[in-house]
C-alpha positions in Angstrom: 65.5 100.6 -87.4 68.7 102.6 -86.0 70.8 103.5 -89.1 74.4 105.3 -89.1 75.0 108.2 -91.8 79.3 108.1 -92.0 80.4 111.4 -94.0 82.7 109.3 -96.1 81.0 105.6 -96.3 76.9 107.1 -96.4 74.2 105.0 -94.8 75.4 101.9 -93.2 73.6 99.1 -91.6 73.1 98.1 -88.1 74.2 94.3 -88.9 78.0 96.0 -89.5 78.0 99.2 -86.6 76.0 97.5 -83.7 78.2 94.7 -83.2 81.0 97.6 -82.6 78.8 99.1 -80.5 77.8 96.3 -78.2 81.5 95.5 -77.9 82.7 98.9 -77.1 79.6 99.7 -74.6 78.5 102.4 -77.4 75.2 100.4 -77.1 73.8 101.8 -74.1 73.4 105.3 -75.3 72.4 104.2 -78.6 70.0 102.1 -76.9 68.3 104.9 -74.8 68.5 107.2 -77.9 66.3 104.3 -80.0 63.9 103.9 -76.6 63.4 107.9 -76.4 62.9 108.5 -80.4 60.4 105.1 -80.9 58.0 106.5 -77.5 58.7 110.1 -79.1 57.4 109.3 -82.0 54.5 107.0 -81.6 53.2 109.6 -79.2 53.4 112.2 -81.6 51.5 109.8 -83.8 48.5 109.8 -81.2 48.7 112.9 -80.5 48.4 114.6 -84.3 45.5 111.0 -85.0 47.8 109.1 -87.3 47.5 105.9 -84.4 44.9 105.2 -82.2 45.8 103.8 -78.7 46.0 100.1 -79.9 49.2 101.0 -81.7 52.6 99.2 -80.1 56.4 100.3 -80.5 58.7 97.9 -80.8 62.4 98.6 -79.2 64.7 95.8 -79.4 66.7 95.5 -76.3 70.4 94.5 -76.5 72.1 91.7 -73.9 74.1 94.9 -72.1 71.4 96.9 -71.8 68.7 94.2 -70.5 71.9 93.5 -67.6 72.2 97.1 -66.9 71.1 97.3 -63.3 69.4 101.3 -63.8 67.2 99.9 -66.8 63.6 100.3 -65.2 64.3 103.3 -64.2 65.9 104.2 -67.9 62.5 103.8 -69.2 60.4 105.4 -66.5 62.6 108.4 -67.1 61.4 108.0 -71.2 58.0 107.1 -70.7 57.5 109.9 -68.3 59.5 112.6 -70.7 57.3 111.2 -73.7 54.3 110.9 -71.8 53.7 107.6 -73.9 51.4 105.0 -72.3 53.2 101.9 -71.0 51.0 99.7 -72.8 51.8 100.7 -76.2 55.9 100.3 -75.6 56.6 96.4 -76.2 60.4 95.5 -75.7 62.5 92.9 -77.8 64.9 90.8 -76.3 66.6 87.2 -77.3 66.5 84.4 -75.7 70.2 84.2 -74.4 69.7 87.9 -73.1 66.9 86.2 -70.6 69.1 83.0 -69.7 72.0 84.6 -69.3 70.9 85.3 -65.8 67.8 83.7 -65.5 67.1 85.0 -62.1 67.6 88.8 -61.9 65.6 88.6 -65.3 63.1 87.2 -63.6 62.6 90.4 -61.1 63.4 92.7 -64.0 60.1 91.2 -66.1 57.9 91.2 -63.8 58.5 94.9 -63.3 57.9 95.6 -66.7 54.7 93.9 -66.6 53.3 95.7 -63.7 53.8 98.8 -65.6 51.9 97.3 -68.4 55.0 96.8 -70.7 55.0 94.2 -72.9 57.7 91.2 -74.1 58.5 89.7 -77.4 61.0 87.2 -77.7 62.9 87.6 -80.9 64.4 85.5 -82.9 62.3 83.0 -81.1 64.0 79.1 -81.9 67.3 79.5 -82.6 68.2 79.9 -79.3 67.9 78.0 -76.0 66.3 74.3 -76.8 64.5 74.4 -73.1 61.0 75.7 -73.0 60.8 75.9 -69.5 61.4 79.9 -69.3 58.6 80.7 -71.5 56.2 79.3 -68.2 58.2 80.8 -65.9 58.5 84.9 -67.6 55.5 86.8 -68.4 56.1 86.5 -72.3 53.7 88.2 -74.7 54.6 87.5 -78.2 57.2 84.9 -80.1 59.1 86.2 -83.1 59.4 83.6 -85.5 63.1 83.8 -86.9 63.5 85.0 -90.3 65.3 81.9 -91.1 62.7 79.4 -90.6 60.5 82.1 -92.8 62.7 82.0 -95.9 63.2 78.3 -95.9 59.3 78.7 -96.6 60.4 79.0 -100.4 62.3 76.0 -100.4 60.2 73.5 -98.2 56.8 75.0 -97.8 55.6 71.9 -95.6 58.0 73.3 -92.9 57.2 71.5 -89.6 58.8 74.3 -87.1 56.7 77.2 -88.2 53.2 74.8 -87.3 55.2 73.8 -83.9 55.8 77.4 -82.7 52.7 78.7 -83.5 50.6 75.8 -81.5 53.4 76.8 -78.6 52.1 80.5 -78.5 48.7 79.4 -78.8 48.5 77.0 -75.9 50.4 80.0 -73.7 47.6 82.3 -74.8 50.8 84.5 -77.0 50.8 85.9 -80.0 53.5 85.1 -82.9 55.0 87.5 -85.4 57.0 85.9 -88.5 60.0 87.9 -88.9 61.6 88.4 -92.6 58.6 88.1 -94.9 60.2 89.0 -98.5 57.8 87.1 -101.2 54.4 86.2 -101.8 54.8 82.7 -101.4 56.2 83.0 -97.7 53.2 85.0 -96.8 50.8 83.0 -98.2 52.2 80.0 -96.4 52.5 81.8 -93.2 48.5 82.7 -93.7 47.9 79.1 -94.5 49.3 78.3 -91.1 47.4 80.7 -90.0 49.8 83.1 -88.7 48.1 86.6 -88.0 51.3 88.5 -87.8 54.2 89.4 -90.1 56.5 92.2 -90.9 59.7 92.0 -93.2 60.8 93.5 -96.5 57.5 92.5 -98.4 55.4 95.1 -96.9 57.7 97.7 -96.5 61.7 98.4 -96.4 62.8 100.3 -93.5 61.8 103.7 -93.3 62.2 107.2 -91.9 59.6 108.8 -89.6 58.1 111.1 -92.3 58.0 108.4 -95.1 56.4 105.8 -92.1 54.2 108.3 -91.4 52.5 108.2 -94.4 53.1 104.8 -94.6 50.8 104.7 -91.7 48.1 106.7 -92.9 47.9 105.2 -96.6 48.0 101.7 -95.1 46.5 101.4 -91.7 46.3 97.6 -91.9 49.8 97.7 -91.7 50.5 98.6 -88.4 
């Protein structure tokens, strides 16, 4: 995760710089900058036997950049310099970045998945109520929201989580739940038998040195 060191304020948060960014059009090369370090650094990974070839990056896409009419050939231009495999790069995007222009999306996925790249929807049921799109795009993987995780502590009989994860199942996806942070949402999530999860339980967010031995101490993890 992208973080901002200010000489006067220290380390801040993507929550408070990125909307700034996306409004400004800072994004973009902030964006590209995130795309080249991720497939840098996974490749690097491969290449000193930290990760083995099953290992994904995940970059999440922004709404500007997903319109941006040069992005295929933005990351052809990374993958190439990093000399990562296609199939290990898996882009994030939201729901409204898709419907927002349903059409030209369309064209733009199916290009990704001829090069073997893969799609997660993020933030997966907060968005759009219509299903529809997830038949019509070559999805790979819902992320459940973080929300509908931490209402786990409150009402573990939550009905959505079940719902969504039948909905990847019958499109042959997988599902991540997004914001584990306790022991009781995880063992919910495994009683619903959710086989993916990442949040703050498992680890915070890290640098590449301290992920890298992250990696190696907990292989399960990734």
């Amino acid at each position: 995760m992208v973080r901002w060191h200010h000489p006067q304020r220290g380390l801040i948060s993507p929550g408070l710089f990125i909307p700034v960014a996306e409004e400004t059009g800072l994004i973009n090369p902030i964006g590209t900058l995130v795309l080249r370090e991720a497939c840098r650094q996974l490749r690097q990974w491969q290449q000193q036997g930290v990760a083995d070839n099953s290992l994904t990056v995940s970059v999440n896409l922004s709404v500007r950049q997903f319109a941006r009419d040069d992005l295929i050939e933005q990351i052809d231009a990374v993958l190439k310099e990093t000399q990562l495999d296609p199939q290990n790069l898996k882009l994030e995007i939201t729901e409204s970045a898709i419907m927002d222009n349903s059409n030209s999306a369309a064209i733009l996925l199916q290009e990704l998945q001829k090069r073997r790249i893969q799609l997660s929807i993020d933030d997966f049921g907060t968005g759009y109520s219509s299903l529809s799109y997830l038949h019509r795009f070559p999805v790979d993987t819902l992320k459940i929201d973080r929300s509908f995780v931490q209402s786990l502590d409150e009402n573990p009989d939550l009905g959505l989580i079940p719902a969504i994860l039948s909905i990847a199942e019958t499109l042959g996806m997988s599902a991540i739940a997004e914001g584990i942070e306790t022991s009781r949402q995880l063992a919910q999530l495994q009683h619903f038998n959710c086989q993916f999860g990442q949040g703050y339980f498992f680890s915070k967010p890290l640098d590449a040195a301290k992920a890298t031995e992250l990696t190696i101490a907990n292989p399960s993890y990734c």
